[in-house]
VOPAGU-2260 file (C-alpha; in pm, 1 decimal, decimal comma):
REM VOPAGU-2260
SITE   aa  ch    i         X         Y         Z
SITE  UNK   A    0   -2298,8    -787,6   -1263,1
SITE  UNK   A    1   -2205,1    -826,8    -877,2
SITE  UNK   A    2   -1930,8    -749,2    -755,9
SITE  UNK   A    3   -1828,1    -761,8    -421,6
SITE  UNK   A    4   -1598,8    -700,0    -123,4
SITE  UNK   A    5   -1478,7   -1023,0      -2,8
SITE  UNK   A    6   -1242,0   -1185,7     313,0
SITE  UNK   A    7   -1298,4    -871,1     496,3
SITE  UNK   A    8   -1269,6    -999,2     857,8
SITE  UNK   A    9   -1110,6    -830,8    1166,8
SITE  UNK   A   10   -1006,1    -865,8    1528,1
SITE  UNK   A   11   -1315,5    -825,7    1727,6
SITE  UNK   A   12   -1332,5    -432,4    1870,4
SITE  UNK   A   13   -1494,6    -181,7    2057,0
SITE  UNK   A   14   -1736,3     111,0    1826,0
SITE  UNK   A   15   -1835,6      79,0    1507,0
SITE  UNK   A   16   -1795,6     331,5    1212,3
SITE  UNK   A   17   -2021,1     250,9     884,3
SITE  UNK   A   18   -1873,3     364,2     561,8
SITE  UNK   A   19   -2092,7     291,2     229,3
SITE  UNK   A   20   -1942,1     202,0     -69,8
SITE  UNK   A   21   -2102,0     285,0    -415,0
SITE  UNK   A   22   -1925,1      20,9    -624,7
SITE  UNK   A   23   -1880,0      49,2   -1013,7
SITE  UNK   A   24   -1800,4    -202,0   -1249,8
SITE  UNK   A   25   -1579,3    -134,5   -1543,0
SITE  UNK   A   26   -1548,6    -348,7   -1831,4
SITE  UNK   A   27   -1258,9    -227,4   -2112,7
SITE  UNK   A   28   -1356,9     132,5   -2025,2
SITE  UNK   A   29   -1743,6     104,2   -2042,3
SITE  UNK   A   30   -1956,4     158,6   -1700,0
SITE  UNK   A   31   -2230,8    -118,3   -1612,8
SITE  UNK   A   32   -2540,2      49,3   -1496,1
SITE  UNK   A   33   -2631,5     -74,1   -1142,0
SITE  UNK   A   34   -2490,1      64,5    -889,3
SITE  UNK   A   35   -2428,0    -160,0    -526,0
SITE  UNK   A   36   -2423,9     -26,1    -200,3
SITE  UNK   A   37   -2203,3    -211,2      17,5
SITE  UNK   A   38   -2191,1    -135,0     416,1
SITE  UNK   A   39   -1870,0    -257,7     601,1
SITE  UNK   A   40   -1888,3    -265,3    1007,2
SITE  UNK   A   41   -1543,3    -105,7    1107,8
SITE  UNK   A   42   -1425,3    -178,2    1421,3
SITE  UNK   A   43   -1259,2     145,2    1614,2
SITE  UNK   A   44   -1055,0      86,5    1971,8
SITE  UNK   A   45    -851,8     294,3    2072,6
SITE  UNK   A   46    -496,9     256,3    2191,5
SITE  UNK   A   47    -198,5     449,5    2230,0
SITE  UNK   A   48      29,2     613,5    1902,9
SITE  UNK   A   49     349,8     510,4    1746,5
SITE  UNK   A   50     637,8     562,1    1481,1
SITE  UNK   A   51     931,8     412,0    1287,4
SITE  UNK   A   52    1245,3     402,1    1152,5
SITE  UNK   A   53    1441,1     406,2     825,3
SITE  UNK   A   54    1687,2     145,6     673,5
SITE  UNK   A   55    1878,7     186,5     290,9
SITE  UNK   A   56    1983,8    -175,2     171,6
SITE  UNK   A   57    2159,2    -282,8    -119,4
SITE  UNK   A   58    2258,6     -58,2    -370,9
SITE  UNK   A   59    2049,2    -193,3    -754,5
SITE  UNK   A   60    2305,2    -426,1    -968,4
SITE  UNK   A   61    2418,3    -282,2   -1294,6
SITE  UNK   A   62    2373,2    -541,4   -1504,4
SITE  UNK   A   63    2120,4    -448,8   -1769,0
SITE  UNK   A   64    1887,2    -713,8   -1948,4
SITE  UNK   A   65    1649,4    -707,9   -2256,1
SITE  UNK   A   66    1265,9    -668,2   -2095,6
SITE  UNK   A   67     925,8    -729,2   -2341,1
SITE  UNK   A   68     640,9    -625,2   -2214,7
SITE  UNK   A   69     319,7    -662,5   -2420,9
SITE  UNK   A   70     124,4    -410,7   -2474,3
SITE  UNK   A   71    -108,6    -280,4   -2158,9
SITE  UNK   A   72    -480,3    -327,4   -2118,7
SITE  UNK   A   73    -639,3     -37,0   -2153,3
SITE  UNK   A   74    -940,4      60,1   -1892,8
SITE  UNK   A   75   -1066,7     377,7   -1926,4
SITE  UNK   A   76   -1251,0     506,7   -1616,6
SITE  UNK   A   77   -1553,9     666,1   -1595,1
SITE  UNK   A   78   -1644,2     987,1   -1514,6
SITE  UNK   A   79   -1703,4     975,2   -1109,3
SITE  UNK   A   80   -1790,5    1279,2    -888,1
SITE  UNK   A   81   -1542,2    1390,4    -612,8
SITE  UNK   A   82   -1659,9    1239,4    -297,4
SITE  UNK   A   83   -1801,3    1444,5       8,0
SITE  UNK   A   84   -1546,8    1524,7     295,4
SITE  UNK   A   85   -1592,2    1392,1     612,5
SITE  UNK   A   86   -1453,3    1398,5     948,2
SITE  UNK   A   87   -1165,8    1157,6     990,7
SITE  UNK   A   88   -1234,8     928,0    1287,4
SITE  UNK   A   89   -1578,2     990,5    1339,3
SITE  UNK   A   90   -1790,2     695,2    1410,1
SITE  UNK   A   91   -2121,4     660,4    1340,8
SITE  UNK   A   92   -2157,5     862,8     985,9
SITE  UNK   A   93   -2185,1     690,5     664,0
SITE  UNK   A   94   -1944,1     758,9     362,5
SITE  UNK   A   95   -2020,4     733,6      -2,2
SITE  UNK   A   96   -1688,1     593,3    -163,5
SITE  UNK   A   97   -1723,8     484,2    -544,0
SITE  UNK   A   98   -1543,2     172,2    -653,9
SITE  UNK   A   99   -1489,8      44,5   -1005,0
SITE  UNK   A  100   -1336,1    -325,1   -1091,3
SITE  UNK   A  101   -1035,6    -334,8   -1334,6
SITE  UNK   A  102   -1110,6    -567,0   -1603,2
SITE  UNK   A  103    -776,3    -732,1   -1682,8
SITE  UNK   A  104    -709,8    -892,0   -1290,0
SITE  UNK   A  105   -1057,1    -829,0   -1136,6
SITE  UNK   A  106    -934,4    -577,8    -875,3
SITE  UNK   A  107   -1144,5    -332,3    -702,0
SITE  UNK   A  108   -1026,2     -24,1    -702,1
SITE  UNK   A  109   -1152,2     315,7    -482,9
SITE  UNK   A  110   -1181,6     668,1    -587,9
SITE  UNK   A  111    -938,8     899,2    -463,9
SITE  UNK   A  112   -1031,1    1289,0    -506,2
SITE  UNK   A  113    -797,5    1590,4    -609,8
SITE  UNK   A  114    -730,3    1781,2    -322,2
SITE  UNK   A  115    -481,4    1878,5     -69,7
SITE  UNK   A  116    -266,4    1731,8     249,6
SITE  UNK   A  117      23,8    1828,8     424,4
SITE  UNK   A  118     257,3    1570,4     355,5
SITE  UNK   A  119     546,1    1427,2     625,3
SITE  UNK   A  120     538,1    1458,4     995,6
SITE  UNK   A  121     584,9    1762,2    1198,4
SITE  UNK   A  122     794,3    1787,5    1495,3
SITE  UNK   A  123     539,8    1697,7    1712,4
SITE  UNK   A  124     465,1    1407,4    1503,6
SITE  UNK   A  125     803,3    1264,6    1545,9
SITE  UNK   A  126     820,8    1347,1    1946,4
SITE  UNK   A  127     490,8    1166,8    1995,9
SITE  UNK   A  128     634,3     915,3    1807,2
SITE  UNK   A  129     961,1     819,0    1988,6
SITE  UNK   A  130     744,3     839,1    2298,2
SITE  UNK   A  131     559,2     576,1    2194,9
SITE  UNK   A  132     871,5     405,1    2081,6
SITE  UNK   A  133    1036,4     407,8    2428,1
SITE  UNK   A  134     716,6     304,0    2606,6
SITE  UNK   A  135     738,7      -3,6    2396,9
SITE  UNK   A  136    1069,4     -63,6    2460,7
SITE  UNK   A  137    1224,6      15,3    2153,0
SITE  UNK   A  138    1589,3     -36,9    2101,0
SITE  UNK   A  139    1780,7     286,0    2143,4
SITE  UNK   A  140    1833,3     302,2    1756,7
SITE  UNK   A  141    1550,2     219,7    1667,5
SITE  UNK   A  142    1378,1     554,0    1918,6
SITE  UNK   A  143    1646,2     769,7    1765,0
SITE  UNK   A  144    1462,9    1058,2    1657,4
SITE  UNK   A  145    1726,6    1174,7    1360,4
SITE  UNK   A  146    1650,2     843,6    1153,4
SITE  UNK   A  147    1333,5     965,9    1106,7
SITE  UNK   A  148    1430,3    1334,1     971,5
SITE  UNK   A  149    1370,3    1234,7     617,2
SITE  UNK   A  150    1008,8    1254,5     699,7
SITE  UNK   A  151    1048,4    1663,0     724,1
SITE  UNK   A  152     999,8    1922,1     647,4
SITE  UNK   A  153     612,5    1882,2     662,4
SITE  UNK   A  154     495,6    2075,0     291,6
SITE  UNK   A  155     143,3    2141,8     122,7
SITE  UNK   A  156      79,1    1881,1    -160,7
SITE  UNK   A  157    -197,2    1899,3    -405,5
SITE  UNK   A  158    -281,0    1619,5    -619,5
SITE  UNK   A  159    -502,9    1494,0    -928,7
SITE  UNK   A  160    -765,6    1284,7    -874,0
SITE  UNK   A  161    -715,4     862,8    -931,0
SITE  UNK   A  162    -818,8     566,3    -862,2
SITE  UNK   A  163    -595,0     337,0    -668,6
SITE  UNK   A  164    -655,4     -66,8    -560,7
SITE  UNK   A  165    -831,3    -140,4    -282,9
SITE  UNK   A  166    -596,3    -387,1    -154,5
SITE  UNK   A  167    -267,6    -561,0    -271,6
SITE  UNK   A  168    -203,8    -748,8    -533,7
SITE  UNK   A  169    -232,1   -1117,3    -464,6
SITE  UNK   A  170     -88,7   -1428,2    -564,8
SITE  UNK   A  171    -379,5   -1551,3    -779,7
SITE  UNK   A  172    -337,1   -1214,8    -999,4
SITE  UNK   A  173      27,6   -1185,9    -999,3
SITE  UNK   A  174       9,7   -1580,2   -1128,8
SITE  UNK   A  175    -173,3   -1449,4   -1386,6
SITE  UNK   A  176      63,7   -1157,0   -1484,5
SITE  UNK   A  177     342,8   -1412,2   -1445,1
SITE  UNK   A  178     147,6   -1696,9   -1669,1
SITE  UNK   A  179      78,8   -1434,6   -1930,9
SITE  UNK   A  180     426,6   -1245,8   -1938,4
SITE  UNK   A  181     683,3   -1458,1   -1801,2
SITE  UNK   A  182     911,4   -1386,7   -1517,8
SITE  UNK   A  183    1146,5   -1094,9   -1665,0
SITE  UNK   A  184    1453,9    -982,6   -1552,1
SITE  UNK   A  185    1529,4    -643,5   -1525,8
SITE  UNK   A  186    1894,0    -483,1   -1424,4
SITE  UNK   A  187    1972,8    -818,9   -1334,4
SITE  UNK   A  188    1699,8    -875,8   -1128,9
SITE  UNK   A  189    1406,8   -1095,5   -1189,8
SITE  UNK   A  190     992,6    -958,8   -1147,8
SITE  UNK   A  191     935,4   -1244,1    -890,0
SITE  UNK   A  192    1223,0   -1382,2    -694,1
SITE  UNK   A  193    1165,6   -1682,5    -481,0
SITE  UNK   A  194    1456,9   -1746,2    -249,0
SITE  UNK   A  195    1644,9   -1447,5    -301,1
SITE  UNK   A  196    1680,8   -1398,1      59,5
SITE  UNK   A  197    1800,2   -1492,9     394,7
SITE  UNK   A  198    1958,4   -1814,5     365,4
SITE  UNK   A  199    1756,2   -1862,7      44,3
SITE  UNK   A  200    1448,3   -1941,8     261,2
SITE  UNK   A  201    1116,2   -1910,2       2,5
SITE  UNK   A  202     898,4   -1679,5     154,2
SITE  UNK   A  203     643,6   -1627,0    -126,8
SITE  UNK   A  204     314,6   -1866,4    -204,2
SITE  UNK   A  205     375,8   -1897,1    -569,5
SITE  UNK   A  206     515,9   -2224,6    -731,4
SITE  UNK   A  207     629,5   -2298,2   -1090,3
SITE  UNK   A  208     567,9   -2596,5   -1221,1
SITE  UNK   A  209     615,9   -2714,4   -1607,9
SITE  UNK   A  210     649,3   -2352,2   -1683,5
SITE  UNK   A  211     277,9   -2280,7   -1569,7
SITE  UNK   A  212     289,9   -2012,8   -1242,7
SITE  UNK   A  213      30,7   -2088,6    -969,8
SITE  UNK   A  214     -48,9   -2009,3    -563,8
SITE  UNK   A  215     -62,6   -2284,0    -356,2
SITE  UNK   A  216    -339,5   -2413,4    -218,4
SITE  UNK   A  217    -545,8   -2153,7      10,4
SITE  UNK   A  218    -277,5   -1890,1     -13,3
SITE  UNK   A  219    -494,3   -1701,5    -343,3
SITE  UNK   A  220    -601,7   -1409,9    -182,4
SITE  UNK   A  221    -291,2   -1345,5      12,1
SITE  UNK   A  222     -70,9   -1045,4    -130,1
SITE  UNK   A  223     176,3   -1179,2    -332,2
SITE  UNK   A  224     557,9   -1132,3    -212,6
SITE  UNK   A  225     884,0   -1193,0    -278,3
SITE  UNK   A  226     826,9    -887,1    -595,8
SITE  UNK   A  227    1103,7    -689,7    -700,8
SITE  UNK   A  228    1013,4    -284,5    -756,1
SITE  UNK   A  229    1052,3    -380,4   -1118,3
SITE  UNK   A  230     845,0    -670,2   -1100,1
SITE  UNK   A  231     575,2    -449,7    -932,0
SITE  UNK   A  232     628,5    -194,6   -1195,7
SITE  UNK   A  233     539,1    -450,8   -1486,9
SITE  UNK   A  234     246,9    -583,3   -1315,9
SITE  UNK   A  235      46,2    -249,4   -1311,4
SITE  UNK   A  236     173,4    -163,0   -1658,7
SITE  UNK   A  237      44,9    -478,4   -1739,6
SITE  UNK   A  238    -294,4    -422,7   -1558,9
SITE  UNK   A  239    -319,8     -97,4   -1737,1
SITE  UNK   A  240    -174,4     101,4   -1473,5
SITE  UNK   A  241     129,1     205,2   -1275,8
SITE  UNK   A  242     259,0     214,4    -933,3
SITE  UNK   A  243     188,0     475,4    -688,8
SITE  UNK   A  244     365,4     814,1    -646,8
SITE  UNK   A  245     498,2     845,1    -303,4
SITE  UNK   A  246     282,2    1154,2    -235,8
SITE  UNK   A  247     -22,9     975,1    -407,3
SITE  UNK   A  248      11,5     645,5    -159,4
SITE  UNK   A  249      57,5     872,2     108,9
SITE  UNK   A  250    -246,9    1088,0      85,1
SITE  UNK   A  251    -469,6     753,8     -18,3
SITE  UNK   A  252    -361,1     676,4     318,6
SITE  UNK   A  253    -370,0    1008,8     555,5
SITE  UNK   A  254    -650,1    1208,6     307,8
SITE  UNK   A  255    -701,0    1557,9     350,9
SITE  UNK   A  256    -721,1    1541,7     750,5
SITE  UNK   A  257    -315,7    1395,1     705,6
SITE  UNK   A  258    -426,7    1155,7     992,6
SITE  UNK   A  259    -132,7     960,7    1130,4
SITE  UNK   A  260    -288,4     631,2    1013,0
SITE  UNK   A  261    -563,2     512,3     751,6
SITE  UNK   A  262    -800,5     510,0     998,4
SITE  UNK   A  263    -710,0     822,4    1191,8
SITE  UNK   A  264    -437,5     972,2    1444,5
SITE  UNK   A  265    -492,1     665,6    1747,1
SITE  UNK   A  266    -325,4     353,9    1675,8
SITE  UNK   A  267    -597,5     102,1    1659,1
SITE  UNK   A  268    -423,6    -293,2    1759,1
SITE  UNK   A  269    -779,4    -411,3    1577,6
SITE  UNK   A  270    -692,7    -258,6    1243,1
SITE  UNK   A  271    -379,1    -376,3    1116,6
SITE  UNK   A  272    -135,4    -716,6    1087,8
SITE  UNK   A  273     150,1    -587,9    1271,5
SITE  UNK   A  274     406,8    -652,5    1528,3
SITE  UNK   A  275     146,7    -683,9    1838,8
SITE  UNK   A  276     378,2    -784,2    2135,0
SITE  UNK   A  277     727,0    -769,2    2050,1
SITE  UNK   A  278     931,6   -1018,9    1830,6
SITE  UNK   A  279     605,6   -1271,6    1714,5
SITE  UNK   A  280     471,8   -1245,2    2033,4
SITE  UNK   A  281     136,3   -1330,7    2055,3
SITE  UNK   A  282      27,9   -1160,4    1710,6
SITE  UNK   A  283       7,6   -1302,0    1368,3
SITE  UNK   A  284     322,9   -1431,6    1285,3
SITE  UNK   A  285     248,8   -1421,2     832,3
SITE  UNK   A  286     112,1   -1164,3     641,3
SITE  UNK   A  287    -292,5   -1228,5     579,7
SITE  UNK   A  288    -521,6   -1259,9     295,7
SITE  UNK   A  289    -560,4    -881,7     106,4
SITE  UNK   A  290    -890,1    -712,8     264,7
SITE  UNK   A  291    -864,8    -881,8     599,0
SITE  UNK   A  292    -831,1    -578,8     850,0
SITE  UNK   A  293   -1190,9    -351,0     720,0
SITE  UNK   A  294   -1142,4    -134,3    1043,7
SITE  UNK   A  295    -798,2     -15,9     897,1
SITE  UNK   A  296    -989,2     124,2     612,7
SITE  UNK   A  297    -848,3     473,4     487,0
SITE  UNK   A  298   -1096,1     757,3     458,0
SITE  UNK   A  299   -1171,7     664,7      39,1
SITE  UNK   A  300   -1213,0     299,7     155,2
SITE  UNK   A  301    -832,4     177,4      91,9
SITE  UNK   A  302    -735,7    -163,8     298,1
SITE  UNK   A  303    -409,3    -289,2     423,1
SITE  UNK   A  304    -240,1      51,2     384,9
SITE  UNK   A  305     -61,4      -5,3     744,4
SITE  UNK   A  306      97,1    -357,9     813,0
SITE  UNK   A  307      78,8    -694,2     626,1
SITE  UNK   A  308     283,7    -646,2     340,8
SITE  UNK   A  309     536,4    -339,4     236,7
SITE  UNK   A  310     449,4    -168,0     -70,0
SITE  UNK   A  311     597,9     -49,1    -391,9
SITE  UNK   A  312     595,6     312,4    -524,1
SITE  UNK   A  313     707,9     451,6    -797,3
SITE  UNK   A  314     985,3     734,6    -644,0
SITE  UNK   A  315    1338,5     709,8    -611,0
SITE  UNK   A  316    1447,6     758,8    -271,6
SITE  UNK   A  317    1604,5    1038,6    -158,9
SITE  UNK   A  318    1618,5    1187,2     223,2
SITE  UNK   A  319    1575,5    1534,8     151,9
SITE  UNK   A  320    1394,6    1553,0    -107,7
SITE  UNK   A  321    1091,9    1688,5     118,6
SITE  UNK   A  322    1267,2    2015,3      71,9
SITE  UNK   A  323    1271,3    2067,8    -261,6
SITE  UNK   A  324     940,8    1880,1    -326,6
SITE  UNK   A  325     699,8    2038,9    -592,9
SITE  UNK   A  326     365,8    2108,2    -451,0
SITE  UNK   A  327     140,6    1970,1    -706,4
SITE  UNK   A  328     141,7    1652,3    -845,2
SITE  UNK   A  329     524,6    1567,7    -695,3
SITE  UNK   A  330     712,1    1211,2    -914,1
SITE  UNK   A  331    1000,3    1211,7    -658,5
SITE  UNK   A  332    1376,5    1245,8    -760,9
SITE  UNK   A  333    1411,1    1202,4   -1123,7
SITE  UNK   A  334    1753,8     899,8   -1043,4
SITE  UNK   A  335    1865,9     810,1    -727,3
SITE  UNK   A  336    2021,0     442,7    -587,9
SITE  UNK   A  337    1731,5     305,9    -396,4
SITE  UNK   A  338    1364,9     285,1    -427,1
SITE  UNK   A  339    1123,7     342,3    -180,5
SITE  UNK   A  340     860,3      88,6      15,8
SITE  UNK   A  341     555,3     247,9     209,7
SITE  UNK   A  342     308,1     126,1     479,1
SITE  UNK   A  343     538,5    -140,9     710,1
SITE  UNK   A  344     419,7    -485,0     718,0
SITE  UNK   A  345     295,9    -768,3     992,0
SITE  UNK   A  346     654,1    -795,5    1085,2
SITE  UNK   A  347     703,1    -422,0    1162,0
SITE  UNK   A  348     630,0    -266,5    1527,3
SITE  UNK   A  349     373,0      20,1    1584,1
SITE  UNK   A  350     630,1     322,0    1481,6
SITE  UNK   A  351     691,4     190,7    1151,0
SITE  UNK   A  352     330,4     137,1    1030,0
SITE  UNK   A  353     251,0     523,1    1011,6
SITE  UNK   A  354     162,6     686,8     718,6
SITE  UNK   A  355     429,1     909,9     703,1
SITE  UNK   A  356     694,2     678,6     731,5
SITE  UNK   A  357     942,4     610,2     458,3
SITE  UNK   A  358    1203,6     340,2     440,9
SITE  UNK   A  359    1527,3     338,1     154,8
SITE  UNK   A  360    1503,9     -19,8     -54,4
SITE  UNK   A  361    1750,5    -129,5    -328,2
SITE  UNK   A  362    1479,6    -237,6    -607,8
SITE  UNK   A  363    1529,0    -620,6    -530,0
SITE  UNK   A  364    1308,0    -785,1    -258,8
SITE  UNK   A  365    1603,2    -948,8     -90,2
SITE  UNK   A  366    1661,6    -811,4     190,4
SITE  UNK   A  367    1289,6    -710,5     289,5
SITE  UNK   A  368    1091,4   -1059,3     145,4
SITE  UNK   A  369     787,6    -954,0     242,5
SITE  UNK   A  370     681,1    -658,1       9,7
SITE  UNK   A  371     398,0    -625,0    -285,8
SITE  UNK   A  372     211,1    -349,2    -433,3
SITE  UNK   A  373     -87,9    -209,8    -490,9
SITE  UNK   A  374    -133,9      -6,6    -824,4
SITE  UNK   A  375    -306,4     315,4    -959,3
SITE  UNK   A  376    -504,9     466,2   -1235,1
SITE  UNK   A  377    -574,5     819,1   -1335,5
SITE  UNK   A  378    -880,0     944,7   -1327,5
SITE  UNK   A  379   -1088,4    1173,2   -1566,2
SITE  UNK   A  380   -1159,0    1557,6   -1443,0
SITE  UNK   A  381   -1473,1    1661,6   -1367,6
């Protein structure tokens, strides 16, 4: 059985870095023998670095409603060695990252060791940061270096190994999800909410029509949008899963190195959706298909971890919780008003597409349209 890495295209750049990806295909917990070797050109060119800021929106409505979710499909992993460590940004050196598919939605998903990072940004970190923020002009809030205190105090986190997705969730499988489970509504809010927004402007690709859920044309392998946290919470329960930790998105994205993006600690324009030139200007103005940006790649071969869409995890947010955080294995604050988003999107500038930036979100997609998910599995020790 094939399986393969598809709609990976990037901007054109300068250097190449080869990573290798051993890809495994899982079928209701069973491994199929062959293994494929997949080899991704990565684009690398360099530019200067950046940061963000932080925003807490609407606190989550009260109102409490009956949810039914079937049961989950279960997909057991197999047993997959930790992968070798490597050098983050060097070019030139092939990596070995094993994949596996998830049966239930078809999404590849990469293998992400146990092991250690230092979590958060130090203050060196955050004054290279609103450098780069004033040299792009900024607005004075937004360069404001105590917004982005929540990211500190920088603190030693060891995790388990998993597996996580190698891109977002698109529309095609969150169609699925929706066809096979309905769209819920949880605390008053519903799993997919089209036109919940600005002006009630529909900024999501999925359409519902005679009670049947489907993308529109062309728009299947874009990431779906317009998800609530509890919307993104039922699809990977559904896919026989669950969202993210904070601590385990972040060190899918920084690995052990804790680079300052995916791809390593110089912001690269040629690996991301972002911002490019100020407001729209002269960038992509939409989020892309999932998988579109291989020269973003994080060091176990995750895409789209900076820009395109935001992303779900599974923490409450909380601003200081960095100080009190358990070292191994952290699950965030155990209540809290808001939930938290990771990664910025194609609308964010270069500050807020770090690693280590967090942003506040009330668990509705309302107020920031443009966020998805990508989910996690555990995986077995060796």
């Amino acid at each position: 059985m094939e399986c393969a890495v598809s709609g990976l295209q990037s901007k054109q750049g300068k250097g190449k870095m080869k990573t290798r990806y051993r890809v495994r295909t899982v079928v209701a917990g069973l491994s199929i023998g062959a293994v494929a070797i997949i080899t991704l050109a990565l684009a690398a060119c360099a530019a200067s670095g950046t940061t963000g800021d932080v925003a807490a929106d609407d606190a989550v409505p009260s109102s409490r409603n009956q949810v039914q979710i079937q049961p989950p499909h279960t997909t057991t992993p197999s047993e997959i060695r930790p992968l070798p460590a490597f050098e983050t940004g060097t070019t030139g050196n092939p990596v070995t990252i094993d994949m596996q598919t998830r049966s239930r939605d078809g999404m590849n998903m990469v293998y992400v060791p146990a092991g250690e990072f230092q979590m958060g940004s130090s203050n060196a970190d955050l004054d290279a940061a609103m450098e780069a923020c004033a040299r792009a002009s900024g607005t004075e809030r937004q360069c404001e270096r105590d917004r982005y205190l929540h990211e500190q105090p920088v603190h030693t986190v060891t995790l388990d190994a998993f597996w996580i997705d190698q891109t977002e969730v698109t529309n095609a499988q969150f169609s699925e999800f929706l066809n096979d489970q309905g769209n819920q509504i949880e605390e008053g809010i519903s799993w997919l909410e089209p036109r919940a927004g600005h002006r009630g402007i529909e900024y999501g690709q999925i359409k519902e029509g005679n009670g049947i859920f489907r993308p529109r044309e062309g728009y299947e392998d874009y990431p779906v949008v317009e998800v609530s946290w509890y919307g993104a919470s039922a699809y990977c329960s559904w896919a026989g899963g669950r969202l993210p930790t904070e601590a385990e998105w972040e060190y899918a994205a920084r690995g052990p190195e804790s680079a300052v993006y995916p791809w390593g600690d110089v912001f690269n324009q040629y690996a991301l959706n972002y911002n490019d030139t100020g407001f729209f200007g002269g960038g992509q103005v939409h989020w892309m298909p999932a998988g579109s940006f291989p020269a973003g790649a994080s060091w176990c071969g995750a895409l789209d971890m900076a820009g395109n869409v935001w992303e779900w995890v599974s923490d409450w947010w909380s601003e200081d919780y960095y100080g009190r955080s358990p070292g191994h294995n952290p699950q965030g604050p155990d209540s809290g008003e808001f939930r938290l988003g990771r990664g910025g999107s194609w609308y964010d500038d270069p500050w807020h597409v770090r690693s280590a930036y967090r942003k506040g979100l009330s668990a509705s997609s309302a107020r920031i349209h443009w966020i998805g998910m990508r989910c996690v599995m555990p995986a077995p020790s060796p």
